[in-house]
LOVOGU-732779 format. One record per residue: chain; residue number from 1; x, y, z of N, C-alpha, C, O in turn. Coordinates in steps of 0.05 Angstrom, whole numbers, padded with zeros to 5 digits. Layout:
N
{chaine:A; num:NUM; nu:X; nv:Y; nw:Z; cau:X; cav:Y; caw:Z; cu:X; cv:Y; cw:Z; ou:X; ov:Y; ow:Z}
...
end
This chain:
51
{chaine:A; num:1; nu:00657; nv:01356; nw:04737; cau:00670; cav:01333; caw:04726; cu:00677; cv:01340; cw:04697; ou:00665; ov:01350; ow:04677}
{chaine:A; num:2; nu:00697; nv:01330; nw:04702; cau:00706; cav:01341; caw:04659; cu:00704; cv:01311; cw:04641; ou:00702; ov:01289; ow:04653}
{chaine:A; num:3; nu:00705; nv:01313; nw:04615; cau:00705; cav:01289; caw:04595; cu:00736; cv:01288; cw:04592; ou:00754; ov:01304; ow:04590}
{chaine:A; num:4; nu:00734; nv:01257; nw:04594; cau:00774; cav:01250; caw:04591; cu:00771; cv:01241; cw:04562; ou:00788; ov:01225; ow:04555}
{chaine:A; num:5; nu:00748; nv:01251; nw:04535; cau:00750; cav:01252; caw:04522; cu:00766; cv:01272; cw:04506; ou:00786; ov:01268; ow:04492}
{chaine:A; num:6; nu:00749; nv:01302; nw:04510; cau:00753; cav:01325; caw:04495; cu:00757; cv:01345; cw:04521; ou:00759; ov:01369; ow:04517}
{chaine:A; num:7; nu:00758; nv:01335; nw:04547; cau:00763; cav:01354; caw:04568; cu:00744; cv:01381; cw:04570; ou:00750; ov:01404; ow:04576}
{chaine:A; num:8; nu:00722; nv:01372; nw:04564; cau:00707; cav:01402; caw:04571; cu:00684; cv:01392; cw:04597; ou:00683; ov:01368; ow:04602}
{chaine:A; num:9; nu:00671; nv:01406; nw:04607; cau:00654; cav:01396; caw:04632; cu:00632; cv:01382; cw:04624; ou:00626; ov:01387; ow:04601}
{chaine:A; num:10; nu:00617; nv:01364; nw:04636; cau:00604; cav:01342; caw:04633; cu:00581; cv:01361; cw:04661; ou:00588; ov:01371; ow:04682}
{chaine:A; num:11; nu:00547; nv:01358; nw:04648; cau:00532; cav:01357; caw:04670; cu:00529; cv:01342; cw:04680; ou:00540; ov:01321; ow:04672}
{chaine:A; num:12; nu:00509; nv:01342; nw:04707; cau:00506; cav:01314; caw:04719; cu:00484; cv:01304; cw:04706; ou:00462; ov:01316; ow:04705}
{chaine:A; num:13; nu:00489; nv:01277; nw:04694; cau:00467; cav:01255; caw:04690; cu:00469; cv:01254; cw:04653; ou:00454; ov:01244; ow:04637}
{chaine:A; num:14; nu:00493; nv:01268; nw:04649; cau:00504; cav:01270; caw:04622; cu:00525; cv:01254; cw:04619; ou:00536; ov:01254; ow:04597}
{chaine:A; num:15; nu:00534; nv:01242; nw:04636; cau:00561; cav:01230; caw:04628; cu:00551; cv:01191; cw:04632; ou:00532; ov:01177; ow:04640}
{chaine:A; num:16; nu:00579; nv:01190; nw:04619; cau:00575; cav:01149; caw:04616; cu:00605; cv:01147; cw:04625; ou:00625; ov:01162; ow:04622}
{chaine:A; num:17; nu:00599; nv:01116; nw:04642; cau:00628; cav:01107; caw:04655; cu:00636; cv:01090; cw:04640; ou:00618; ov:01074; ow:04637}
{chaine:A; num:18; nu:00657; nv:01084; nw:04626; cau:00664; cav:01064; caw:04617; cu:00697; cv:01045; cw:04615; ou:00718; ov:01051; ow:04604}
{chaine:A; num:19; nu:00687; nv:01019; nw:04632; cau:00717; cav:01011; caw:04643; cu:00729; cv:01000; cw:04616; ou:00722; ov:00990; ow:04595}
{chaine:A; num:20; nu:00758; nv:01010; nw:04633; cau:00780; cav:01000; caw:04617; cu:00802; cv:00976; cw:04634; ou:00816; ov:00974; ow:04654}
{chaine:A; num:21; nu:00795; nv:00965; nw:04616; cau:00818; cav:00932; caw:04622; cu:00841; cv:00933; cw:04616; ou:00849; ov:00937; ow:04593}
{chaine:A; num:22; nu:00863; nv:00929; nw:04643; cau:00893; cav:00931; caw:04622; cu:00903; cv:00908; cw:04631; ou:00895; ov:00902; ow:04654}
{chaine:A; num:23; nu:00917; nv:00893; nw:04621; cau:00941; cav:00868; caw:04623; cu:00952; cv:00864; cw:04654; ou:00952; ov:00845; ow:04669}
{chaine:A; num:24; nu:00960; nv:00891; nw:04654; cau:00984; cav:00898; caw:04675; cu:00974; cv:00907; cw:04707; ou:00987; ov:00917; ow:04725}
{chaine:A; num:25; nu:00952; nv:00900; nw:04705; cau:00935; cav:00916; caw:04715; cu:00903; cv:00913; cw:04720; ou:00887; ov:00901; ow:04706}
{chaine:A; num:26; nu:00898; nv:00930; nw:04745; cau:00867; cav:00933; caw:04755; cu:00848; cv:00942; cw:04722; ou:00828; ov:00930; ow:04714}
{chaine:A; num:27; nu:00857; nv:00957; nw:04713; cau:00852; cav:00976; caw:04695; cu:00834; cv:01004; cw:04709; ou:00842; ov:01010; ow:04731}
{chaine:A; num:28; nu:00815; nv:01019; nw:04701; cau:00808; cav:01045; caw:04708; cu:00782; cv:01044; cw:04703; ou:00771; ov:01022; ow:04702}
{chaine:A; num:29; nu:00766; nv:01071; nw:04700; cau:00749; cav:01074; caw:04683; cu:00748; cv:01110; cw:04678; ou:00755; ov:01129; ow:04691}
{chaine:A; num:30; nu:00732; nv:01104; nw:04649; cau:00740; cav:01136; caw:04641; cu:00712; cv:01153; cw:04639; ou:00693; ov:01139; ow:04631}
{chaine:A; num:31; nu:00708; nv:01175; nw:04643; cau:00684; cav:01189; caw:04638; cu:00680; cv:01197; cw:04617; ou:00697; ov:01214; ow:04610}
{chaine:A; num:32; nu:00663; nv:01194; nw:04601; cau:00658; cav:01212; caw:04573; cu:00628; cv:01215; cw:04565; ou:00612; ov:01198; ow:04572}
{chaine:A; num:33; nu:00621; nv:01238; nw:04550; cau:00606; cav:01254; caw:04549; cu:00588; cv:01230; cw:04533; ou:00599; ov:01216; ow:04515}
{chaine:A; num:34; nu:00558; nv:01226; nw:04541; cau:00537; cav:01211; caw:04531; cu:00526; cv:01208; cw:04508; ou:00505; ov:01221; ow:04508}
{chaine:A; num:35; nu:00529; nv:01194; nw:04484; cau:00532; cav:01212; caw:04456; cu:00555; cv:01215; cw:04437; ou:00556; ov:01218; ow:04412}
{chaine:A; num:36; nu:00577; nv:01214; nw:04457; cau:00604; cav:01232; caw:04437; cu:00604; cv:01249; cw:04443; ou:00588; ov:01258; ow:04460}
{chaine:A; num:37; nu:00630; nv:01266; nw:04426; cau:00638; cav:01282; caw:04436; cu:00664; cv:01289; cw:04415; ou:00665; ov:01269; ow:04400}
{chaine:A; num:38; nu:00684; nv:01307; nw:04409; cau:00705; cav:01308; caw:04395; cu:00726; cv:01299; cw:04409; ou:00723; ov:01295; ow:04433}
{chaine:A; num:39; nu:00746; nv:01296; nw:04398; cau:00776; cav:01286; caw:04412; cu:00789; cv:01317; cw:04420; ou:00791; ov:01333; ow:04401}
{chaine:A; num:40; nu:00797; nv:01322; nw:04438; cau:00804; cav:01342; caw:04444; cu:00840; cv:01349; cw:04438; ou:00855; ov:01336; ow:04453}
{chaine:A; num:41; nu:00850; nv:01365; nw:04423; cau:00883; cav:01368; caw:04416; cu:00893; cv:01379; cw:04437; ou:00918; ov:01381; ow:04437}
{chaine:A; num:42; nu:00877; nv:01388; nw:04463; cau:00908; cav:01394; caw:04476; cu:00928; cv:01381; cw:04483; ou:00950; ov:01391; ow:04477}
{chaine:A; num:43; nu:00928; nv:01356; nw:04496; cau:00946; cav:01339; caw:04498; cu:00963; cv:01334; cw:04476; ou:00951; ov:01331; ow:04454}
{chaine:A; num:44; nu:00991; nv:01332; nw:04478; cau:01015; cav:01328; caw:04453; cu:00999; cv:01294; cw:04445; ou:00987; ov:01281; ow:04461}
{chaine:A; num:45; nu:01003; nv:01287; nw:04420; cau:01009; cav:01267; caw:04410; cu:01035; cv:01240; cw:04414; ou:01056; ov:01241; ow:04401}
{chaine:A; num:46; nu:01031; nv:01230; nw:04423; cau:01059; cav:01209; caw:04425; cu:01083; cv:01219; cw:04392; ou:01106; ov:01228; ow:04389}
{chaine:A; num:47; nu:01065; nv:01212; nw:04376; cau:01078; cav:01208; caw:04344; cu:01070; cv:01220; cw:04338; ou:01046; ov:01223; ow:04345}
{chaine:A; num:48; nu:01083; nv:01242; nw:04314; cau:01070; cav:01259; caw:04305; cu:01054; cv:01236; cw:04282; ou:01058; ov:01212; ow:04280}
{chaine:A; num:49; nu:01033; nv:01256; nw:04264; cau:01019; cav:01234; caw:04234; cu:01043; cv:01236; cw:04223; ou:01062; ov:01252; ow:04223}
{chaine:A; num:50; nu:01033; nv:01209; nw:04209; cau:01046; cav:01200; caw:04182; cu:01078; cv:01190; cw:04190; ou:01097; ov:01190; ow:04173}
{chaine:A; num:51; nu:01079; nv:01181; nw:04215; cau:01097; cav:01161; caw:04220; cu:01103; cv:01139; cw:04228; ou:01127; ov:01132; ow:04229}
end
């Protein structure tokens, strides 16, 4: 299982679920590393900063 934080692998009994509520919607839930973790840059940014 990976972190949909920073995308690197998560052991078992290391990770936390945590749902997300949307409007439009059921909403989800996302996995991320127990603790934190960094934000990971691969994914493009919508906006670049400072706009």
């Amino acid at each position: 299982m990976k972190c949909d934080r920073c995308d690197k692998p998560i052991l078992p009994g290391q990770e936390e679920r945590v749902p997300v509520f949307s409007g439009s919607g059921a909403g989800g839930t996302v996995v991320l590393h127990r603790g934190g973790c960094q934000v990971s840059r691969a994914h493009p940014v919508s906006y670049p900063p400072g706009r």
